[in-house]
C-alpha positions in Angstrom: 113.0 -130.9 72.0 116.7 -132.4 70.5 115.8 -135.8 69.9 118.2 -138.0 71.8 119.8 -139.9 68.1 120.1 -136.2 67.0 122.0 -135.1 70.3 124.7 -138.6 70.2 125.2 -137.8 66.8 126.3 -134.4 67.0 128.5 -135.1 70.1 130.5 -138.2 68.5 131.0 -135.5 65.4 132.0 -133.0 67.9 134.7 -135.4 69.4 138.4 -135.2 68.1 138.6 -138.9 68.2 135.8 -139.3 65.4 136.2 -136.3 63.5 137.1 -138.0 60.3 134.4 -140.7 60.3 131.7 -140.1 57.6 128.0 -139.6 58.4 127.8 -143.7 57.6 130.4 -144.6 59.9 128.7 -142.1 62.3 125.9 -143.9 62.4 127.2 -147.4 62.9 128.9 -145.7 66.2 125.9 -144.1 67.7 124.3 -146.9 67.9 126.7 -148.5 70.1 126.3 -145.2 72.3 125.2 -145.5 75.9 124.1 -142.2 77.5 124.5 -142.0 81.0 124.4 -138.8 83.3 126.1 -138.8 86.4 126.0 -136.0 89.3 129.8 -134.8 90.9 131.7 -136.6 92.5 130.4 -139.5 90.9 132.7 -143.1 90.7 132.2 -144.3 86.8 134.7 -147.2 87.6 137.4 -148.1 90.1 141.0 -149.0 89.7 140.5 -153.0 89.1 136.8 -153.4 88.3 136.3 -155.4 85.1 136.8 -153.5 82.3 133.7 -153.8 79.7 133.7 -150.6 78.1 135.6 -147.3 76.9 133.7 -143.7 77.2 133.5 -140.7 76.0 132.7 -137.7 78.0 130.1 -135.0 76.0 129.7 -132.4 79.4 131.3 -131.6 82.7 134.3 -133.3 83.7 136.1 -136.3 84.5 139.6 -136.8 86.6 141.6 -140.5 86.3 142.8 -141.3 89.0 145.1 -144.1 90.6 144.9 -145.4 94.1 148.5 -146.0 96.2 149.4 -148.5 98.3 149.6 -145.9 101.0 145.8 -144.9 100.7 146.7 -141.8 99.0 145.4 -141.3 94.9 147.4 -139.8 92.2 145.5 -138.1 89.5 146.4 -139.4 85.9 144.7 -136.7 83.8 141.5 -134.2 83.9 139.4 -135.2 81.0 137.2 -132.8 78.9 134.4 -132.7 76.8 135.1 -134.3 73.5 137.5 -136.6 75.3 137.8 -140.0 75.6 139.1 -142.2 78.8 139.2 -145.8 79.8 140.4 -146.7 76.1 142.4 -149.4 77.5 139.5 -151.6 78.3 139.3 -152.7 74.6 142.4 -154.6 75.7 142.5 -155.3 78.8 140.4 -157.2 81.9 140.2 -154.6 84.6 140.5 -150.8 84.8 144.4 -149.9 85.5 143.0 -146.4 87.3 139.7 -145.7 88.7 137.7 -142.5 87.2 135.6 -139.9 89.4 133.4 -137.1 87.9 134.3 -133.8 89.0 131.0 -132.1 88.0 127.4 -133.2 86.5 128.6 -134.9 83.5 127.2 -136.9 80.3 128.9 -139.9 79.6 128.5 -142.2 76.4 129.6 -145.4 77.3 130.9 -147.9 74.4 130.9 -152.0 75.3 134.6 -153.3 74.6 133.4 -156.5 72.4 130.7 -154.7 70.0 133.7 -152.1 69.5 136.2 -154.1 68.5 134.1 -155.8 66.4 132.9 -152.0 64.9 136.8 -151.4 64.7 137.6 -154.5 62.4 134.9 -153.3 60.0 135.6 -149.5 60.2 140.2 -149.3 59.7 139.7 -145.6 60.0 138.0 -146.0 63.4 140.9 -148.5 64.7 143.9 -145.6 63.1 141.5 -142.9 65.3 141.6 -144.9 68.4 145.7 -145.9 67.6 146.4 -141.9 67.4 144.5 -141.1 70.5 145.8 -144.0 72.9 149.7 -142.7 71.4 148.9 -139.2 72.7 147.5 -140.7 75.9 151.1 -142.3 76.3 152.9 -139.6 75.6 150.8 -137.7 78.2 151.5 -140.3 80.9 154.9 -140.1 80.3 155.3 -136.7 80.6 153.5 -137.1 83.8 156.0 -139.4 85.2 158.7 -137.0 84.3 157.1 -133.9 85.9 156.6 -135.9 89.2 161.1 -136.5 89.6 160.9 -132.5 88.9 160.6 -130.1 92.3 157.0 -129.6 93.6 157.4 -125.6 92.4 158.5 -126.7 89.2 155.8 -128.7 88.3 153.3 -125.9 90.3 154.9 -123.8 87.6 154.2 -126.0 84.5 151.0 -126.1 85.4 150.2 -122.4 86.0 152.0 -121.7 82.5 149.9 -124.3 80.8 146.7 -122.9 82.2 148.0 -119.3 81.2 148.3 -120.9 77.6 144.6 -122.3 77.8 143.1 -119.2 79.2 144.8 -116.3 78.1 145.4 -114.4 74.4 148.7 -114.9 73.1 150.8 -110.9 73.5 154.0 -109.5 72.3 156.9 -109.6 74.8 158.1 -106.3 73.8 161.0 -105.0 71.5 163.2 -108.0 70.1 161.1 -110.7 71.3 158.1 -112.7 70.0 154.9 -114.9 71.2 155.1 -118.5 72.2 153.2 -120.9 74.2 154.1 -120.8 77.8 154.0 -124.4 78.5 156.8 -124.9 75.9 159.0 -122.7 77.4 158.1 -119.5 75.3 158.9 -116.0 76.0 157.7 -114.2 79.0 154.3 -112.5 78.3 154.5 -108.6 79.5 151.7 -107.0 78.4 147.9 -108.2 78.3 145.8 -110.1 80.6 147.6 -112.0 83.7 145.0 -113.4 85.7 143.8 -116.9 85.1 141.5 -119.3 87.3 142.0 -122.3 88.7 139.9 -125.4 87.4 140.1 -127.4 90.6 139.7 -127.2 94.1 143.7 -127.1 95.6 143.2 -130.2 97.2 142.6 -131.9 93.3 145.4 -129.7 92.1 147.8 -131.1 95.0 146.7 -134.7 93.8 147.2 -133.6 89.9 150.6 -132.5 91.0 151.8 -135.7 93.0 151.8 -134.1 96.4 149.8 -133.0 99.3 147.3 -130.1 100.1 150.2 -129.1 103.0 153.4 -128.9 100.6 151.2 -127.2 98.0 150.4 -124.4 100.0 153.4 -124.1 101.4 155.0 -123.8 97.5 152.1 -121.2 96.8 153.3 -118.6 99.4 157.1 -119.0 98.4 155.9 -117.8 94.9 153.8 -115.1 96.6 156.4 -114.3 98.4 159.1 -114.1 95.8 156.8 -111.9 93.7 156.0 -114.6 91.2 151.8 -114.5 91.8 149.2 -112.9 93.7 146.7 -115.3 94.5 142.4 -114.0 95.3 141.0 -114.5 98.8 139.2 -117.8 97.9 142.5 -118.6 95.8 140.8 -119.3 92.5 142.4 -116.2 90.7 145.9 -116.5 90.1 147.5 -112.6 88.8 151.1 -113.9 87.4 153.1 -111.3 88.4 156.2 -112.7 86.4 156.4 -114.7 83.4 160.3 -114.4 83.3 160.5 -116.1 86.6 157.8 -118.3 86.2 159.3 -120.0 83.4 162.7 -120.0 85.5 160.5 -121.9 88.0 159.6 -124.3 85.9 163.0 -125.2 84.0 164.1 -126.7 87.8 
């Protein structure tokens, strides 16, 4: 049996955020750990609860979340193992989002005060956390840009981003060359096409900024218009056209 220091160790190391600590500094970190397991569909904290620590998630998977004035929620991000979330709480009072997990997952959970007081002693630490909290922003604003775009368009960013996570990168032919999809690379032609949703469509209409309704509605026009053929249960996407996909997404 892993014994449980063993097992907190290896997942802080395994965690982009703490990569370049040494085994010392490691140590010091662990033991500020918390492990907590919580089933699906789990609430970890809500939008306003005092904030007391920061988290990071070792297994399953986490969505932030923000709730509207209308009663609908927004999702912020979908967070994955070897992530962090909640790093705000080191300097704030209460929780700007709430935070929901979206399958069994293993949280280690990180009191605000004892790490500050870790970060003062560790600078490397602090610069970690810095980097991670300026890709969070840049992440949020890129949300808020993607919600003035058309629902399609963003539908579209998000299938070529998945295509970029799931699939092998593949020549586009004669002339042209590989590139991620997300960044508005070359159409793929040849190779694998089909990828698989990591959410339910009523999570993916909230991801997106709308509602289960429109987001249907946007999936058959690209059916229709020969962009995708969608599975029965609609968890396997075929993109039928790159080309137009990236079109799509360029509204």
């Amino acid at each position: 049996m892993t014994d449980p220091a063993d097992r907190t160790l290896a997942d802080l190391r395994a965690a982009a955020i703490f990569s370049h600590l040494d085994e010392e500094q490691l140590q010091r970190l662990a033991a500020l750990a918390r492990a907590q397991r919580f089933p699906t569909e789990s609430t970890v904290f809500l939008q306003g609860d005092p904030a007391g620590a920061f988290f990071l998630l070792a297994e399953g998977h986490v969505k932030v979340f923000k709730l509207l004035r209308d009663g609908r929620t927004a999702t912020v991000r979908h967070v994955d193992p070897g992530q962090t979330f909640a790093e705000a709480a080191l300097f704030h009072e209460i929780y700007p989002s709430s935070t929901e997990t979206m399958s069994e997952s293993l949280l280690y959970r990180f009191d605000s005060q004892a790490t500050l007081d870790l970060l003062l002693a560790e600078p490397q630490l602090a610069v970690n956390l810095l980097a991670a909290m300026a890709h969070l922003l840049g992440l949020l604003n890129r949300r808020v840009e993607e919600l003035l775009l058309p629902v399609p368009a963003r539908l579209a960013r998000y299938l070529l981003a998945r295509a970029d996570e799931q699939l092998q990168p593949v020549g586009v032919g004669p002339g042209g060359t590989g590139g991620p999809a997300a960044e508005g690379g070359p159409a793929r032609v040849d190779g694998p096409r089909v990828i698989k949703l990591p959410t339910s469509k009523r999570e993916l209409a909230a991801r997106l900024g709308t509602v289960p309704e429109t987001l249907s509605r946007t999936f058959d026009k690209l059916k229709r218009a020969g962009v995708i053929h969608m599975s029965g249960d609609h968890e396997l996407i075929e993109i039928l056209s790159f080309e137009k996909l990236h079109r799509l997404a360029q509204d």
